[in-house]
MIBAKE-615886 format. One record per residue (C-alpha): residue in one letter; y, z, x. Coordinates in steps of 0.1 Angstrom, whole numbers, padded with zeros to 4 digits, always signed. Example, Ala and Ser with C-alpha at 12.3 -4.5 7.8 and 13.67 -1.06 7.14 Angstrom:
REM residues 2
a-0045+0078+0123s-0011+0071+0137
//
This chain:
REM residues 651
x-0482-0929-0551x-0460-0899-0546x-0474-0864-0561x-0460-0853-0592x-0432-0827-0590x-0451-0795-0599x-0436-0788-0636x-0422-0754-0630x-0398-0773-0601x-0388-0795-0622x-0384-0776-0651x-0361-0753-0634x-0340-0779-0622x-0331-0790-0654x-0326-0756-0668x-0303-0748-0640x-0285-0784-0642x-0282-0775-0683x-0271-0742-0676x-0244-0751-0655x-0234-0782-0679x-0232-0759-0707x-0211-0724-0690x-0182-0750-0688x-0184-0757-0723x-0197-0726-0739x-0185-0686-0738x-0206-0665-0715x-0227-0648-0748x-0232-0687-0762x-0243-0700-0727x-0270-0671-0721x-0290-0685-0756x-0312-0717-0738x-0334-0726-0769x-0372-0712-0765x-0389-0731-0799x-0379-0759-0814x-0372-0750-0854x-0381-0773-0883x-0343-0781-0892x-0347-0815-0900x-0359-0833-0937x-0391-0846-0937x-0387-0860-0968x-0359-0880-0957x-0376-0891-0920x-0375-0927-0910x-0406-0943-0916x-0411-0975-0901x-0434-1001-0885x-0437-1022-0853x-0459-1043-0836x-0462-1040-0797x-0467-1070-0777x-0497-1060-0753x-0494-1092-0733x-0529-1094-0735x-0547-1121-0753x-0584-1107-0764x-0589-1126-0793x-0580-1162-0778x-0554-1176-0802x-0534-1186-0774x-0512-1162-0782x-0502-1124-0768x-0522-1100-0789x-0498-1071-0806x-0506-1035-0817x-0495-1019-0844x-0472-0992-0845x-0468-0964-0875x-0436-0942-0870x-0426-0912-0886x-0390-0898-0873x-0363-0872-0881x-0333-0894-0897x-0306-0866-0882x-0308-0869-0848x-0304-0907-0848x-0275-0910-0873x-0260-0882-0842x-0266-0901-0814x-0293-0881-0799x-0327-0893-0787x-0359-0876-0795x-0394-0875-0776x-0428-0889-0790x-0460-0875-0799x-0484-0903-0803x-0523-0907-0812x-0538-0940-0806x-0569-0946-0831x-0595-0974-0839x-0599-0949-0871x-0572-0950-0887x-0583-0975-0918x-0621-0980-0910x-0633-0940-0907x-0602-0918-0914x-0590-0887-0891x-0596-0850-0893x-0624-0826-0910x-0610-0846-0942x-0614-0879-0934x-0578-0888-0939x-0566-0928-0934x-0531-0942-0932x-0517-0956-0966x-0489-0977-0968x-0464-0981-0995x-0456-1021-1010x-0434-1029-0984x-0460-1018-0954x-0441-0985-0944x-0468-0954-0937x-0468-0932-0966x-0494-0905-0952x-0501-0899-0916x-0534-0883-0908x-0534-0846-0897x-0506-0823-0895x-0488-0836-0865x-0460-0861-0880x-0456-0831-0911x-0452-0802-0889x-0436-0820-0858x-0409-0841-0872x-0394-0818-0889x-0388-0799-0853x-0374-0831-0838x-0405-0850-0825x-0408-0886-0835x-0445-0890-0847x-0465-0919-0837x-0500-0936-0851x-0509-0967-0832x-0542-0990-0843x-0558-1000-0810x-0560-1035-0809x-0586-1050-0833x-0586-1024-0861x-0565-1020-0887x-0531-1040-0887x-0534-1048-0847x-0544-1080-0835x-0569-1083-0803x-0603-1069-0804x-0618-1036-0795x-0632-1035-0762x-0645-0999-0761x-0625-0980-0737x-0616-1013-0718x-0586-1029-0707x-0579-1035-0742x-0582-1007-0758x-0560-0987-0727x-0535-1012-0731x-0532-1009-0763x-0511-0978-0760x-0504-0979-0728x-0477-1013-0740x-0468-0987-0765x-0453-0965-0739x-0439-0990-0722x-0418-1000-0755x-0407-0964-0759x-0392-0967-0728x-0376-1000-0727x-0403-1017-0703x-0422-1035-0734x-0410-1064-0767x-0418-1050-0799x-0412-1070-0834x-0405-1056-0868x-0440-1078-0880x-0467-1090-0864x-0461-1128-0864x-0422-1126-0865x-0400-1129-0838x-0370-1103-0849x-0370-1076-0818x-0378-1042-0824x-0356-1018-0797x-0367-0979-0795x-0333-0971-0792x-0339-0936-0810x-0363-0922-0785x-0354-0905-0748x-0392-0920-0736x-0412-0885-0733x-0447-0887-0748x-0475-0867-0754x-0503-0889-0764x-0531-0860-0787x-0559-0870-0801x-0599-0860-0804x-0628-0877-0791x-0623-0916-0793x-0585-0908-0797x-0585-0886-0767x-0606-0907-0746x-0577-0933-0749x-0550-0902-0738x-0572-0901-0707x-0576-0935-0699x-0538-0945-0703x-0528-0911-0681x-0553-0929-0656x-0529-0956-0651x-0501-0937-0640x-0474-0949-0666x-0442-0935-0662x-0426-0920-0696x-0463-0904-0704x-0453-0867-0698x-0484-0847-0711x-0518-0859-0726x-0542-0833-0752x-0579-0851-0752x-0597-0832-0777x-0639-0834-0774x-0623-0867-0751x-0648-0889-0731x-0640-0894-0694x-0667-0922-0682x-0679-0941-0708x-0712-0951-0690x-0717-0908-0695x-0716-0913-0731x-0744-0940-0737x-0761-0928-0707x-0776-0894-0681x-0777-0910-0651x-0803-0939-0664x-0815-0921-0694x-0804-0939-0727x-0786-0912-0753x-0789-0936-0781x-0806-0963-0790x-0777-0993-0793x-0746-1000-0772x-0703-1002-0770x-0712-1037-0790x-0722-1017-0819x-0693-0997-0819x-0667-1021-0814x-0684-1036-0851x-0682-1003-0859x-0647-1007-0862x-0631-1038-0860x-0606-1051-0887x-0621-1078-0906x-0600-1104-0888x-0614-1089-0856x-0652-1099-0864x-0641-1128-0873x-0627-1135-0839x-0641-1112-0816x-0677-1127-0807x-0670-1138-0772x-0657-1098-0770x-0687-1088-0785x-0709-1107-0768x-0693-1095-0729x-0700-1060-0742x-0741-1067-0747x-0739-1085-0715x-0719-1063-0696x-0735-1032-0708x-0774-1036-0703x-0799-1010-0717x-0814-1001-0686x-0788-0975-0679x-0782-1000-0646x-0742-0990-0635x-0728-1024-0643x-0685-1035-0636x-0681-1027-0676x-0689-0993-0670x-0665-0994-0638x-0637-1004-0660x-0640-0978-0684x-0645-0947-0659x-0615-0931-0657x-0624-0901-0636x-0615-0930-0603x-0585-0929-0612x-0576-0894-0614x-0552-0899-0586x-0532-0923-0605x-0523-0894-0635x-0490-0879-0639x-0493-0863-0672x-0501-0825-0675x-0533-0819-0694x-0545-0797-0721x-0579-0800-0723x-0600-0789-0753x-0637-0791-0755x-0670-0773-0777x-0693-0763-0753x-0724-0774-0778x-0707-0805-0780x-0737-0834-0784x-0717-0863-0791x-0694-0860-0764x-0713-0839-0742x-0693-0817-0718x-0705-0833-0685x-0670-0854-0695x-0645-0824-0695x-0666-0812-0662x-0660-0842-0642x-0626-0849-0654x-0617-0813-0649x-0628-0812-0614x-0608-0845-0606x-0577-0836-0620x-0576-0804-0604x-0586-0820-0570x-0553-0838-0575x-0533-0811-0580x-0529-0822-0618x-0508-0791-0639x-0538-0780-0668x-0548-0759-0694x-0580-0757-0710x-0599-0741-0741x-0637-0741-0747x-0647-0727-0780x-0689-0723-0788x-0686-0755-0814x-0698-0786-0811x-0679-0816-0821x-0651-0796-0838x-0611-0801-0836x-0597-0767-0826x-0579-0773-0861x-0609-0764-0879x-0624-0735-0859x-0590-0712-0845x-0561-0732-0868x-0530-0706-0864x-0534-0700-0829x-0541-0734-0819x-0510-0745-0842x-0488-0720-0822x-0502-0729-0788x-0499-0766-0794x-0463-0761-0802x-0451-0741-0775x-0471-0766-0751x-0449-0792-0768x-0418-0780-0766x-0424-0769-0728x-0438-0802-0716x-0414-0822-0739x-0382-0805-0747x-0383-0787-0717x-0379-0757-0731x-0392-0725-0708x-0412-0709-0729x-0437-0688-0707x-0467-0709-0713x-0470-0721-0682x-0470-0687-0671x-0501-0675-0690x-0536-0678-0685x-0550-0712-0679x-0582-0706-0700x-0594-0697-0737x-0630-0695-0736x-0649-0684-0771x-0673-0660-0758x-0686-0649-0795x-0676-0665-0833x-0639-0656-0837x-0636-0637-0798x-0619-0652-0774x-0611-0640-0739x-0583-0654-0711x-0593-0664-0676x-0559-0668-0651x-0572-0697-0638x-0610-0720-0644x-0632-0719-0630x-0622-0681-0624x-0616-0672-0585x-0645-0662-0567x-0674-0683-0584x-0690-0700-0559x-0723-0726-0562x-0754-0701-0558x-0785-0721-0551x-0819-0706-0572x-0855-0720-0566x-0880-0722-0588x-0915-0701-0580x-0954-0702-0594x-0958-0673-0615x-0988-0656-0629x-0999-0690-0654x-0989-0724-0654x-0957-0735-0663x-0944-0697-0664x-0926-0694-0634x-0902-0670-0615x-0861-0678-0604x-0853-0665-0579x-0830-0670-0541x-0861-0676-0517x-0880-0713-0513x-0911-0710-0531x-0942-0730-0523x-0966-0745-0547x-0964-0773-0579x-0959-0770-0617x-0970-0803-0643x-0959-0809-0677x-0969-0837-0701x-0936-0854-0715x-0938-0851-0754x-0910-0867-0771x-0918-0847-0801x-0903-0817-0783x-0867-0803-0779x-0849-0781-0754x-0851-0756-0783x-0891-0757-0787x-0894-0754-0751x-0869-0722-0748x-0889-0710-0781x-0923-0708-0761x-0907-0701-0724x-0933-0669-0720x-0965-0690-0728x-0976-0717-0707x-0976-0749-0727x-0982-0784-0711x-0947-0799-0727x-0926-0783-0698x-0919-0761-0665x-0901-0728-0672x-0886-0707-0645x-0874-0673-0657x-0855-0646-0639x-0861-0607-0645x-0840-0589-0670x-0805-0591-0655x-0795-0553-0645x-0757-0562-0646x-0734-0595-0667x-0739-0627-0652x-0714-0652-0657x-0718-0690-0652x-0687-0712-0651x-0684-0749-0646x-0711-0773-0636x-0742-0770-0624x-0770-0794-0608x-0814-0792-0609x-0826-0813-0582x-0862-0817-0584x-0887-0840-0562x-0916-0850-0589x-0944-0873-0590x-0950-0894-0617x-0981-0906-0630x-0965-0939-0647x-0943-0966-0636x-0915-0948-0658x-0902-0917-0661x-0879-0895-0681x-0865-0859-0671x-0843-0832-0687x-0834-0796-0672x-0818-0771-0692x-0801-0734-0684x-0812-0706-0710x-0803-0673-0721x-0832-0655-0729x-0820-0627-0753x-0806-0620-0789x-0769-0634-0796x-0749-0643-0827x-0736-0674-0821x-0719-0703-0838x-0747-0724-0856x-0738-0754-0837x-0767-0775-0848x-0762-0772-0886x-0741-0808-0899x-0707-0790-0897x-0719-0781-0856x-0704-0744-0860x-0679-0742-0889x-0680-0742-0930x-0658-0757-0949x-0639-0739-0982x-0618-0750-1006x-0590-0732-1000x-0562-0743-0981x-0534-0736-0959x-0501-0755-0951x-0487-0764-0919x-0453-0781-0921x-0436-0801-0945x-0452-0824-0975x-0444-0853-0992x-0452-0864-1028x-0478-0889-1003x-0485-0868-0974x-0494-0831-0980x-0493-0810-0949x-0523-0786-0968x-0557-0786-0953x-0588-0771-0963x-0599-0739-0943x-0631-0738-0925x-0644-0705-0911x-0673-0697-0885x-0709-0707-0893x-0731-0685-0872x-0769-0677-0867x-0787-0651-0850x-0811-0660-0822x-0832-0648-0794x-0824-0672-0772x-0795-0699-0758x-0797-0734-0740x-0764-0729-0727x-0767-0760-0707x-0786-0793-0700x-0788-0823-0682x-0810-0853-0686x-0819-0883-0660x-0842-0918-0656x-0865-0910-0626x-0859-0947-0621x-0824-0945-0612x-0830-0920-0582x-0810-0941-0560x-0770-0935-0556x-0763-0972-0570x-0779-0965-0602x-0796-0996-0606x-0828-0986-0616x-0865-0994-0605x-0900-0991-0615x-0921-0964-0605x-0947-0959-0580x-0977-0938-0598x-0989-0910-0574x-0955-0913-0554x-0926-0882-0551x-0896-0893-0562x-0859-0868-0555x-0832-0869-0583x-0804-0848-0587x-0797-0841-0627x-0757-0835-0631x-0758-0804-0657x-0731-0799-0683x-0699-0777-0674x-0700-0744-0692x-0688-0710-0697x-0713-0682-0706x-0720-0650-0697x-0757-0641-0698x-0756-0606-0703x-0773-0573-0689x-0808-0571-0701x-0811-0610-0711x-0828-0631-0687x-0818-0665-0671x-0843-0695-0675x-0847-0731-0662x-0868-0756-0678x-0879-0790-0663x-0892-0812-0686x-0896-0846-0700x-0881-0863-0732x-0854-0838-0748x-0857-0849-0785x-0828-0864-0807x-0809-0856-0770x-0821-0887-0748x-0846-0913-0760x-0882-0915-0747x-0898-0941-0719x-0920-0967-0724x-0950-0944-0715x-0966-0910-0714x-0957-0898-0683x-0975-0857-0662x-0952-0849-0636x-0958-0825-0611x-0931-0808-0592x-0932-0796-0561x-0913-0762-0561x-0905-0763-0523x-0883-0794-0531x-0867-0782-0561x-0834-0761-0565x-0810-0754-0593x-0774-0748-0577x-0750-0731-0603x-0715-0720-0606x-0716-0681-0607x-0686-0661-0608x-0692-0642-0580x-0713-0662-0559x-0748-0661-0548x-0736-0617-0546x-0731-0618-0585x-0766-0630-0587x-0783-0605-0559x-0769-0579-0577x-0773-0587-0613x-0812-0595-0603x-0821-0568-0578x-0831-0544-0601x-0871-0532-0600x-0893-0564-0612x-0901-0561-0648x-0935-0567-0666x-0940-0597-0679x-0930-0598-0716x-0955-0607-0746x-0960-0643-0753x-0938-0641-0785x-0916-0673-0797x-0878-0671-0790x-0863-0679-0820x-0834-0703-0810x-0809-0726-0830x-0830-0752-0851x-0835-0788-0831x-0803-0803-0831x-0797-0827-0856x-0796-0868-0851x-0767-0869-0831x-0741-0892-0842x-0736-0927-0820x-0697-0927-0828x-0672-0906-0808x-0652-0895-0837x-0649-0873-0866x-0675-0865-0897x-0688-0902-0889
//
């Protein structure tokens, strides 16, 4: 497939073809005026609100006939009664009746004759009014849709993939969902951003991974890239049930009723061993990479533990490999809608993206710095381009130090072992809390205090040989930042933000859809010290295949643990820690037995992303060796809490 036309090409292309168009119609002061934002001009009180039902052509459900989606729109009545076509920004949902959208929880509702009355979020009252058409589609199986929801499958992709299709002439739509009068998008020019967090997003992703032309920019927010990453670390189960339980989750009532054979290829496809398995082939769209046209804005909490941030990592690094046009921001939350933790700016940015990516309007913001990264609550700084130039993979080993399990990081091979006893009763946090005292729950490796900033950006990777004293095995490495920090209190309920009462309006409301949300502000805690990030594996599943295998007590076994992607600065006087050890609690759920591993050190490395390179760290750690500190406990965040199975919002 040919490349994609690099935006600012094209972009000035068609300014230069409008340009010239308009100096033969306009005075030389009129044609010097090319729009820069689009203005909210239009009535969104008077905005066409209809409802259509996609034909997917597939048939999940097996009626015997082609399953179609339903389709929610919300669009400015003046440009149609004028002739002129408008673009599309569309979020495809399973949420939309079963679990509702946004930090409020909001569903569709529908007036008696089945027309949307409110539209979750603020998209359709702040965009319409600016000339966007607004669209809501139910993946297939939830709400008004027919089919069932296959969890990131072929039907849930196709879903809204049809849906683009239709908006640009390649697809049959019907004004209802048995009836056979044809629905035409005559209204719309095709361009369409597809937006949407975490499930939502995940379905932007997968339909940019098929290439389909019309799709001209895709916003996963908190967005999953592989689904096999969601359920599982390379073997390790993180949580206890399956994609079946979430398709029941939210499935329509019609859809339980005729989904079982669905249901049923999900439990079978999708085995808790953690084995890789064709289902989880069909939902990775990181493959597929190559295939993507769309630009991407990517948006992502760094202490996200639902969708954790190996999935904007991987699908970050494949994208750019492609020469895909991005943008990303990375705030300190966890599972939190940029909405609810930097509203105004986010408001402002997501227009101006729109209107460059879909009115084509040259704006500058393709101009500015790739990267927003939340470095404190509330303080945000740019990088030109992420990872930032320069950072290079610096590989650290791990060394005995003066006690068990209180060991040194450093550049040179070390020789020697370190055990630990897995306890699932422990967390990342109670091992960072006691990483100066030599407990038998884990192996801590801990740099001096850093004479200089040390920043880490994108993914790292522990690999560690071990030997197991059972026939199964689970392992977890995280990165720490030894040192006091205010930070965003990422494991409290609300994963970094409060919510007030008060609220704040963007865009138009109706007497049914008020564009007034309640504003949320930074929850922080103080603490002495930072997982930053973490990774988690099955020693079972060693092999590249990932089909796993029982254990050989007393044998060594190599596995490489894929750490999440980050941005953090650990800063002068902190110190930089890595912890091997077993079970991370609530994080990845325990094996079968009770496992002391020993690692040997000589076959162990970390290799992390430092900006600067293996020079950055040198420099930042050469300073003379510092006594060991007291054996004091690093007060960290509290243990995360039960993180939720469902990729959504407030669920």
């Amino acid at each position: 497939m040919p490349k994609r036309m690099p935006i600012t090409t094209w972009r000035l292309l068609a300014t230069a073809a409008a340009t010239a168009l308009l100096a033969v119609f306009l005075t030389p002061v009129m044609a010097q005026s090319a729009p820069r934002e689009s203005r909210p001009v239009y009535s969104y009180e008077k905005a066409i609100r209809e409802s259509v039902w996609v034909d997917t052509g597939l048939d999940g459900d097996g009626d015997g006939r082609s399953d179609r989606v339903a389709v929610d729109i919300v669009r400015p009545s003046e440009p149609a009664a004028q002739g002129r076509k408008v673009p599309v920004i569309m979020d495809a949902s399973p949420y939309y009746s079963c679990c509702g959208r946004g930090n409020e929880s909001q569903k569709k509702t529908y007036d008696a004759a089945g027309h949307v009355v409110q539209m979750p979020l603020f998209y359709d009252n702040y965009f319409v009014p600016r000339g966007y058409a607004f669209v809501g589609v139910d993946l297939a199986g939830t709400n008004r849709s027919e089919g069932c929801v296959d969890v990131g499958g072929p039907s849930d992709i196709q879903s809204a993939k049809a849906v683009i299709d239709w908006l640009n002439g390649r697809a049959r739509a019907y004004t209802s969902r048995t009836g056979t009068t044809p629905a035409r998008a005559t209204w719309t020019n095709g361009r369409t951003g597809m937006i949407g967090k975490s499930w939502d997003g995940t379905i932007a992703n997968g339909v940019a991974a098929t290439g389909v032309k019309g799709l001209k920019t895709i916003v996963p927010i908190s967005a999953i890239s592989s689904w096999y990453d969601y359920y599982f670390a390379k073997g390790a189960p993180l949580y206890d049930s399956g994609p079946d339980w979430l398709s029941s989750y939210v499935d329509s009532p019609d859809a339980r009723a005729r989904c079982a054979a669905v249901q049923q290829k999900l439990v079978d496809g999708a085995p808790r061993t953690g084995d890789w398995t064709p289902l989880w082939s069909a939902r990775d769209y990181v493959k597929n990479a190559s295939k993507v046209r769309a630009s991407v804005f990517l948006v992502h909490g760094m202490q996200d533990l639902n969708v954790r941030t190996k999935h904007f990592g991987q699908w970050w690094n494949a994208l750019a490999k492609n020469g895909v046009e991005r943008k990303i921001w990375l705030s300190q939350t966890g599972h939190v809608d940029p909405f609810d933790y930097r509203r105004g700016q986010w408001v402002d940015t997501l227009h101006r993206w729109f209107d460059h990516e879909l009115l084509g309007y040259d704006n500058g913001i393709d101009r500015e710095p790739m990267a927003d990264i939340e470095r404190h609550p509330d303080q945000w700084v740019t990088s030109t381009v992420w990872p930032p130039r320069g950072t290079a993979t610096t590989t650290l080993r791990p060394g005995q130090g003066s006690q068990a399990g209180v060991g040194t990081l450093g550049l040179r091979t070390r020789t020697g072992t370190e055990s630990f006893t897995d306890d699932p009763q422990l967390s990342e946090t109670d091992w960072a809390a006691h990483i100066d005292q030599s407990t038998p729950g884990k192996a801590g490796f801990i740099t001096a205090p850093l004479s200089k900033d040390l920043r880490v950006s994108g993914s790292s990777t522990v690999t560690v040989t071990v030997t197991p004293t059972t026939s199964t095995a689970h392992l977890s490495a995280v990165l720490v930042d030894l040192g006091p920090d205010t930070i965003r209190d990422y494991a409290d309920s609300g994963e970094g933000i409060t919510t007030l009462t008060d609220r704040t309006c963007w865009g138009a409301s109706t007497t049914g859809d008020s564009a007034c949300f309640k504003v949320t502000q930074a929850k922080k805690t103080d603490v002495a010290s930072t997982v930053f990030s973490r990774g988690w594996a099955d020693l079972g599943h060693y092999a590249p295949d990932l089909k796993g295998v029982p254990l050989t007590p007393g044998t060594a076994y190599t596995i490489t643990l894929d750490l999440a992607a980050t941005d953090h600065v650990v800063p002068k006087g902190h110190r930089l820690a890595l912890i091997v050890a077993g079970t991370d609690k609530d994080l990845i759920d325990p094996p079968s037995a009770t496992p002391t591993l020993t690692v040997d050190l000589s076959r162990t490395a970390a290799r992390v992303p430092f900006v600067g390179g293996t020079a950055a760290f040198a420099l930042a750690t050469s300073g003379s060796p510092a006594a060991a500190p007291a054996a004091t406990t690093l007060d960290g965040v509290r243990a995360p809490h039960t993180v939720r199975r469902v990729p959504g919002d407030n669920l």
